[in-house]
C-alpha positions in Angstrom: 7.8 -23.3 25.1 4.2 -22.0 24.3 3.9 -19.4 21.7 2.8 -15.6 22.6 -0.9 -15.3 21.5 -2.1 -13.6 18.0 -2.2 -9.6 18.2 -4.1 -7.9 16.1 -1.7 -5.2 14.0 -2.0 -2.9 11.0 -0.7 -4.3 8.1 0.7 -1.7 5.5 2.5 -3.0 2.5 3.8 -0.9 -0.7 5.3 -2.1 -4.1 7.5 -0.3 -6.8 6.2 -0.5 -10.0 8.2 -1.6 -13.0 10.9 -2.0 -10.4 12.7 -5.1 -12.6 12.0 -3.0 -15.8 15.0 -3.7 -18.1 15.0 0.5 -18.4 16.7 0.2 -14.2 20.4 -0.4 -13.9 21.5 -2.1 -10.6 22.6 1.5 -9.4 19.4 2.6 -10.7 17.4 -0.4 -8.6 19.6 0.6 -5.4 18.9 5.2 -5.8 15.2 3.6 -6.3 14.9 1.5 -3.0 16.7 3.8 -1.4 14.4 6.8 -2.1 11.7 4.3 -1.2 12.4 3.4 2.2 13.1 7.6 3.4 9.7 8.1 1.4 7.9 5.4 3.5 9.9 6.1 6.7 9.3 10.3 6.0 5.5 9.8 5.5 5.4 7.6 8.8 7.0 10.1 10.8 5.0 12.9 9.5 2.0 11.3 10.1 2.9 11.1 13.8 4.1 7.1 13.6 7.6 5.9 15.1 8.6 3.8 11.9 11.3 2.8 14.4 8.4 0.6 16.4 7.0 -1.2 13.8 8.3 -4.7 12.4 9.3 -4.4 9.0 10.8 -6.3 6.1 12.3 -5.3 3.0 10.9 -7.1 -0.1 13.0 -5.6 -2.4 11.0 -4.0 -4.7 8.6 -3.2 -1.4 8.3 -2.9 1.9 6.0 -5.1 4.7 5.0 -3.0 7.7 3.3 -4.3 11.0 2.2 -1.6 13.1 1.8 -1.5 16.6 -2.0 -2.3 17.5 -2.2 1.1 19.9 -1.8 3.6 16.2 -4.4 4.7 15.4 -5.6 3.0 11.6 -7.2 5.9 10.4 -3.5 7.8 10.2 -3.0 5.4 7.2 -5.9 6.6 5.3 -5.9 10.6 6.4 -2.1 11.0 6.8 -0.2 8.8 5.3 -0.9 8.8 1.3 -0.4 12.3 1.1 2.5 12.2 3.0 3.6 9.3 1.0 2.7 11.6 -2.2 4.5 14.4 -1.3 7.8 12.6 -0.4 7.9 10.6 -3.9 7.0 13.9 -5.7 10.1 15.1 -3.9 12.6 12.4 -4.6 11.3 12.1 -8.7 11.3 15.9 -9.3 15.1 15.6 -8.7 15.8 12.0 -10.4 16.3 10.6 -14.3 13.4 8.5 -15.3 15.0 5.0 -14.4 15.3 6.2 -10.7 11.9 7.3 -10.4 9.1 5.8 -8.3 5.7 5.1 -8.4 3.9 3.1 -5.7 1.4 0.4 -5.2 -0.4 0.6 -1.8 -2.3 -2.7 0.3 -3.9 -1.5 4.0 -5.3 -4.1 6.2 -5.7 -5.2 9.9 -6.0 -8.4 11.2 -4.2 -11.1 14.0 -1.1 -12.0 13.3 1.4 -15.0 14.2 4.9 -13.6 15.6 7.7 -15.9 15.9 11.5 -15.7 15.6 12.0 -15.8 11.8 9.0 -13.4 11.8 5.2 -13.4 11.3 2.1 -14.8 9.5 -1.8 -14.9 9.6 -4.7 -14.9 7.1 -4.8 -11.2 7.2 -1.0 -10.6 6.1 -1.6 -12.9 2.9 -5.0 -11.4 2.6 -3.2 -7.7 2.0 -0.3 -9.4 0.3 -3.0 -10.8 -2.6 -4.8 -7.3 -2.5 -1.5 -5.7 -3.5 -0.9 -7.8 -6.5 -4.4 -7.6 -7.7 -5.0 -6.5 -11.5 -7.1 -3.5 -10.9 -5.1 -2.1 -8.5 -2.2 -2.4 -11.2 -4.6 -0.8 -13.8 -5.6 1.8 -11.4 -2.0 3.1 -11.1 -1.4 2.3 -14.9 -3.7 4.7 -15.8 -3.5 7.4 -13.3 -0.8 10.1 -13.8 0.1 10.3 -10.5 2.8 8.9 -8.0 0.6 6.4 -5.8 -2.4 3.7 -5.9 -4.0 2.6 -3.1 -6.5 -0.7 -1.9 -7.8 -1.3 0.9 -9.5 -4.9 2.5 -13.1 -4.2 2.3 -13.1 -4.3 6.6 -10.4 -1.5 6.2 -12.6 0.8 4.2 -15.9 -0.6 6.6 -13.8 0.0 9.8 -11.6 2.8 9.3 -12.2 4.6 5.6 -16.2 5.6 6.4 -15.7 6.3 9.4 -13.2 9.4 8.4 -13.6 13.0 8.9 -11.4 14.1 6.7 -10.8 11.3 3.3 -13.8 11.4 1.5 -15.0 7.9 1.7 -16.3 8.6 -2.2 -12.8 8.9 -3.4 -13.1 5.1 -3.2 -13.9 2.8 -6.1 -15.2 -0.8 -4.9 -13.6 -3.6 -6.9 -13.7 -7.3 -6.4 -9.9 -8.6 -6.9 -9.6 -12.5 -7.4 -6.1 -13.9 -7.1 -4.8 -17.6 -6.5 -7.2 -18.3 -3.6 -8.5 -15.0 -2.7 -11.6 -13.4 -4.1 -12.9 -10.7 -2.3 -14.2 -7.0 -2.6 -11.9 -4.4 -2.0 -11.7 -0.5 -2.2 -9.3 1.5 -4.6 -7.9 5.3 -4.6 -5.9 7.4 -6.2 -4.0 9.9 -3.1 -3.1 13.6 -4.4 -5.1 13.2 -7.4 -8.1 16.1 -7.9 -11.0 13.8 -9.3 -9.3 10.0 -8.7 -12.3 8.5 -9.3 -12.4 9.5 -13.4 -8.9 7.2 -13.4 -11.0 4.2 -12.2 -13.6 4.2 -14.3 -11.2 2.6 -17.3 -11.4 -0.3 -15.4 -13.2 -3.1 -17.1 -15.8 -3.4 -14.0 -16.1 -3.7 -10.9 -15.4 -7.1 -11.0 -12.8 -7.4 -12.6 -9.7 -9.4 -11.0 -5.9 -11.0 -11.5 -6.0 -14.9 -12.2 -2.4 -15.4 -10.9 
């Protein structure tokens, strides 16, 4: 039976950090992905996206999102961090320490394989290796806020400067470099007032995660 062809989707993928710190009880790790998955879900909705039509699968400490090729990418970049923001806010401001969250962002776009025990391509691992990259780990290290966000440099080509409302200068270029990937990608700091004076800690522009 022949396989359906490639479709090209919007890949959105989001981390916990310090989810396995030693600080997190079990009920702690369970309050914490629960308050992630209505955080995502809330800031998909309010952004005018049907979470409820996109393939997702729970990572744990994360969350993998394919979205339907007919949404609009630029809802991920105008909409959704803020959204994303303002629902994590929400669920710290009334949570200990240990149940608290704070989020690593990836966006891409790119075909993707669909089969029964789910899906693959160059462009998911691509986003997958963007979310684990060092500076995008520094970039929320440093920054006092809630979220950090990369995006593939086609993402912030295709989608980011083409905006009329995210200021494409809110964007710091980095190259990441991990396991088999090295590539240039673009990082920033949603709900923060000047995100670009968190960035420039980073040891350059070049800098990268030799995983």
């Amino acid at each position: 039976m022949a396989r359906p062809p490639a479709t090209h989707r919007t890949i959105f993928l989001v981390d916990v950090e310090a989810f396995g710190d030693h600080s997190r009880t079990n009920k702690n790790q369970i309050v914490v992905r629960e308050g992630l998955k209505h955080a995502w879900r809330r800031a998909f909705r309010h952004a005018g996206v049907d979470p409820d039509r996109c393939a997702i699968e729970d990572r744990g400490d994360g969350v993998f999102v394919l979205v339907p090729a007919e949404v609009p990418k630029s809802v991920f970049i105008d909409y959704v961090p803020l959204e994303l923001v303002a629902a994590l806010n929400e669920h710290n401001s009334s949570h200990p320490k240990a149940e608290q969250i704070r989020l690593r962002m990836a966006m891409h776009a790119g075909e993707v394989e669909l089969d029964d025990s789910g899906s693959t391509g160059a462009a998911i691992m691509h986003a997958f290796r963007l979310l684990s990259s060092q500076p995008l780990k520094e970039a929320l290290t440093r920054s006092p806020g809630v979220l950090a966000l990369i995006t593939s440099d086609w993402f912030y080509s295709e989608v980011v400067r083409h905006s009329g409302i995210t200021n494409p200068t809110d964007f710091r270029e980095v190259r990441v470099s991990v396991k088999e990937t090295t590539a240039r990608a673009w990082i920033s700091l949603p709900g923060q007032p000047m995100p670009l004076q968190f960035l420039r800690g980073l040891r350059s522009i070049w800098s990268g995660s030799r995983v």
